[in-house]
C-alpha positions as a LaTeX table, in Angstrom:
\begin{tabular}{lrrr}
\hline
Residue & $x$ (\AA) & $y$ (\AA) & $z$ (\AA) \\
\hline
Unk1 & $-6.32$ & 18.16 & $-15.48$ \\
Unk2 & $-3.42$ & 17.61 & $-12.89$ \\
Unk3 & $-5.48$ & 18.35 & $-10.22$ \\
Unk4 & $-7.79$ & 15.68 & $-11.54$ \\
Unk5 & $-4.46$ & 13.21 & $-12.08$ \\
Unk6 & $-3.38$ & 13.88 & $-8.53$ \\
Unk7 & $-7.06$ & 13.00 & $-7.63$ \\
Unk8 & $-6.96$ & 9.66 & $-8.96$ \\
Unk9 & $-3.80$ & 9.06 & $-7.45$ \\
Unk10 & $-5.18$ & 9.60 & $-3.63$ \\
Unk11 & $-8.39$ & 7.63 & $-4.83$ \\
Unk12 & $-6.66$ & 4.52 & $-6.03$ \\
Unk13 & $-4.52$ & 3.74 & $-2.66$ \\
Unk14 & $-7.53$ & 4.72 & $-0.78$ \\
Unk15 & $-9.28$ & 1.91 & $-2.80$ \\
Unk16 & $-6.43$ & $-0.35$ & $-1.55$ \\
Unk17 & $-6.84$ & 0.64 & 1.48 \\
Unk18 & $-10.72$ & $-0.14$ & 1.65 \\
Unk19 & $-9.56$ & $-3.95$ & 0.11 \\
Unk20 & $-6.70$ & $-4.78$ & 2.21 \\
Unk21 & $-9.38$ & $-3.45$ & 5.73 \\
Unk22 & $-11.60$ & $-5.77$ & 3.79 \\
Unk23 & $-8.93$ & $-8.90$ & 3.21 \\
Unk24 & $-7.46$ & $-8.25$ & 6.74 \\
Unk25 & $-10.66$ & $-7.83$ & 8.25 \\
Unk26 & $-12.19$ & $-11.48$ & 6.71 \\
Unk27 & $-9.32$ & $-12.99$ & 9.06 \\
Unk28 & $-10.33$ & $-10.78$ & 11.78 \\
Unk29 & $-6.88$ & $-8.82$ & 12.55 \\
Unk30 & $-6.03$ & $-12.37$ & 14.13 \\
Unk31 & $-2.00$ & $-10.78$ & 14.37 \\
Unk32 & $-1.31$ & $-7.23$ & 15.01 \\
Unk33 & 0.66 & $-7.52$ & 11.36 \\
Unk34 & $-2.50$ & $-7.29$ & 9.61 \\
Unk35 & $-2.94$ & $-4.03$ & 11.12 \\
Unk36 & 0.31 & $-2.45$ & 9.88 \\
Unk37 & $-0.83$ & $-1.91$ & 5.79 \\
Unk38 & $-4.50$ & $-0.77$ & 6.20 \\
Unk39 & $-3.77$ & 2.18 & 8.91 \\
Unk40 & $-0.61$ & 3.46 & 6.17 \\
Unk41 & $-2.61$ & 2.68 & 2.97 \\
Unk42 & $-5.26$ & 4.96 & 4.84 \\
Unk43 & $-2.58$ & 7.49 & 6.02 \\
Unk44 & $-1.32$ & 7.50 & 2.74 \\
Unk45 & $-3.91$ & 8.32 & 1.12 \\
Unk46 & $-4.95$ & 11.07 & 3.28 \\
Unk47 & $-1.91$ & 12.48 & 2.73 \\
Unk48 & $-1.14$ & 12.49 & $-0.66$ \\
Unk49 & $-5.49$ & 14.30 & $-0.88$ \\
Unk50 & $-3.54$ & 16.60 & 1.45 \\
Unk51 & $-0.78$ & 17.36 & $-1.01$ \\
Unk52 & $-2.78$ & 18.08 & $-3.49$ \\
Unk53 & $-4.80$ & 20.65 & $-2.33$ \\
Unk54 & $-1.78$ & 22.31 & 0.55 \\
Unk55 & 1.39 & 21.71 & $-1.52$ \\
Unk56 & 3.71 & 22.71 & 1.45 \\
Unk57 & 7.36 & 21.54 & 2.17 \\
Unk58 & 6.18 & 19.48 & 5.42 \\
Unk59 & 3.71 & 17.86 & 3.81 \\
Unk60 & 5.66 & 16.81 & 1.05 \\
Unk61 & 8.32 & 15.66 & 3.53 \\
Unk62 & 5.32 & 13.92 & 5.46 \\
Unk63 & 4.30 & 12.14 & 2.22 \\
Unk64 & 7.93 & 11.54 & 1.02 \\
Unk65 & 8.28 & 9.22 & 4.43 \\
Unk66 & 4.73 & 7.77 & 4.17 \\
Unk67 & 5.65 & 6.10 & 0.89 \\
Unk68 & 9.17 & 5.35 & 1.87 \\
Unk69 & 7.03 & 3.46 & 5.05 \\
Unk70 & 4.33 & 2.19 & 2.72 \\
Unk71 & 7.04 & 0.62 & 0.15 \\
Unk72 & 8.79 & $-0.80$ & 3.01 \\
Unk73 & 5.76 & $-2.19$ & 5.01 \\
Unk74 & 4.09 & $-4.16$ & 1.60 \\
Unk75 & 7.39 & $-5.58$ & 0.64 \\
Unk76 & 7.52 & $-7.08$ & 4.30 \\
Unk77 & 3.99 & $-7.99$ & 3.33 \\
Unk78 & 4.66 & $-9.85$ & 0.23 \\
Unk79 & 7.34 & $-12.14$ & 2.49 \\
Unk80 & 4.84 & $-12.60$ & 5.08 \\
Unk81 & 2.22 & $-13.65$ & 2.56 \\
Unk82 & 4.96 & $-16.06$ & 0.34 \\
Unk83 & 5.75 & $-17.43$ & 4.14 \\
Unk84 & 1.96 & $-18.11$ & 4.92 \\
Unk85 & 1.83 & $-19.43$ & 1.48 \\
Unk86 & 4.42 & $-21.81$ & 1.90 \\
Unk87 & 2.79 & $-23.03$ & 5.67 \\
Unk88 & 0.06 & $-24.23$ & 3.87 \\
Unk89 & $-0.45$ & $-28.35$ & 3.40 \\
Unk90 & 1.58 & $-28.89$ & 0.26 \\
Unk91 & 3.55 & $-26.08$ & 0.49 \\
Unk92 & 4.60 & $-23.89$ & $-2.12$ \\
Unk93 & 2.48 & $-24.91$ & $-5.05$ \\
Unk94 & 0.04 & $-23.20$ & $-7.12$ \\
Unk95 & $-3.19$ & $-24.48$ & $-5.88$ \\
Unk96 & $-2.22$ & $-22.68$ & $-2.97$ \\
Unk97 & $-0.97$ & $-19.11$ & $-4.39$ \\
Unk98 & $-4.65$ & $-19.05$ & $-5.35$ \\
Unk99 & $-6.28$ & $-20.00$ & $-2.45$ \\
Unk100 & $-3.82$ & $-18.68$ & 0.15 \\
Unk101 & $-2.35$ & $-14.91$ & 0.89 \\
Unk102 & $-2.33$ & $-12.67$ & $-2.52$ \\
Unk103 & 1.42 & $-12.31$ & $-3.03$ \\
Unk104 & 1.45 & $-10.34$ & $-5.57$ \\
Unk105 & $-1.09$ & $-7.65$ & $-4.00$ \\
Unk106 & 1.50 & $-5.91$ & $-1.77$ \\
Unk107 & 4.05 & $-5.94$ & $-4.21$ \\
Unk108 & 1.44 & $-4.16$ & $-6.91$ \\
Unk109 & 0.81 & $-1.55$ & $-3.80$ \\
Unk110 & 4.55 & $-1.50$ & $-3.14$ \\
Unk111 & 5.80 & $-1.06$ & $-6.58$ \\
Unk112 & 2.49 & 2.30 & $-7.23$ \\
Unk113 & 3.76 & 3.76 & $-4.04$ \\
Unk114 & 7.83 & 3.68 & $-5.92$ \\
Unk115 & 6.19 & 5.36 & $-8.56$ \\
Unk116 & 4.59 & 7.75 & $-6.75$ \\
Unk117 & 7.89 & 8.49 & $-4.74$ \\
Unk118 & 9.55 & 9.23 & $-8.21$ \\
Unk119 & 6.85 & 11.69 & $-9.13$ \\
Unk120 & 7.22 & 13.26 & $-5.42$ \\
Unk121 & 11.32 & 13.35 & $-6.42$ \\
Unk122 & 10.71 & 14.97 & $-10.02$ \\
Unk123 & 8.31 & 17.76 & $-8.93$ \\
Unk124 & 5.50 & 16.01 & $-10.16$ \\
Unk125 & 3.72 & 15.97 & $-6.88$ \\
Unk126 & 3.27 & 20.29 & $-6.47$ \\
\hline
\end{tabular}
């Protein structure tokens, strides 16, 4: 069963990773930024299948800085999305938080990654 939970875990940021590529990719990479989540959503999720199966201290220290550098990298996200937001015609109103940048996405893949980083920190990651 925890092999199965730790599973799931890899699976779900590499299904984040497959929809930012996919939301990144619709603008076409147009700013090396765009570049920055999908490669350590990917590496991320490599890692943490990688952890599962090899529980060794360097790998653990790998994925311990991967999620410290994933947290960090979608909360700069969510500020460059709220700033693209806000650069829209009308500025910061609803219309466009639903038509514009997903704020909240990077903060959803930035708040999964803390938790993860508190399992890592409690032993709940072998």
């Amino acid at each position: 069963m925890e092999t199965l939970e730790g599973l799931l875990h890899a699976l779900k940021f590499l299904f984040w990773a497959l929809a930012a590529h996919l939301f990144h990719y619709r603008q076409n990479f147009y700013h090396w930024s765009l570049w920055v989540p999908v490669i350590s959503i990917y590496f991320l999720a490599a890692n943490l299948f990688l952890a599962e199966f090899y529980g060794a201290d360097w790998v653990l220290t790998l994925l311990a800085i991967t999620l410290i550098t994933v947290i960090a990298t979608n909360l700069w996200g969510a500020y460059l999305h709220w700033d693209g937001v806000k650069s829209r015609v009308g500025g910061d109103n609803v219309h466009n938080h639903i038509v514009g940048p997903p704020v909240i996405l990077p903060l959803i893949v930035a708040t999964v990654a803390s938790i993860d980083l508190l399992r890592l920190l409690q032993g709940g990651i072998n």
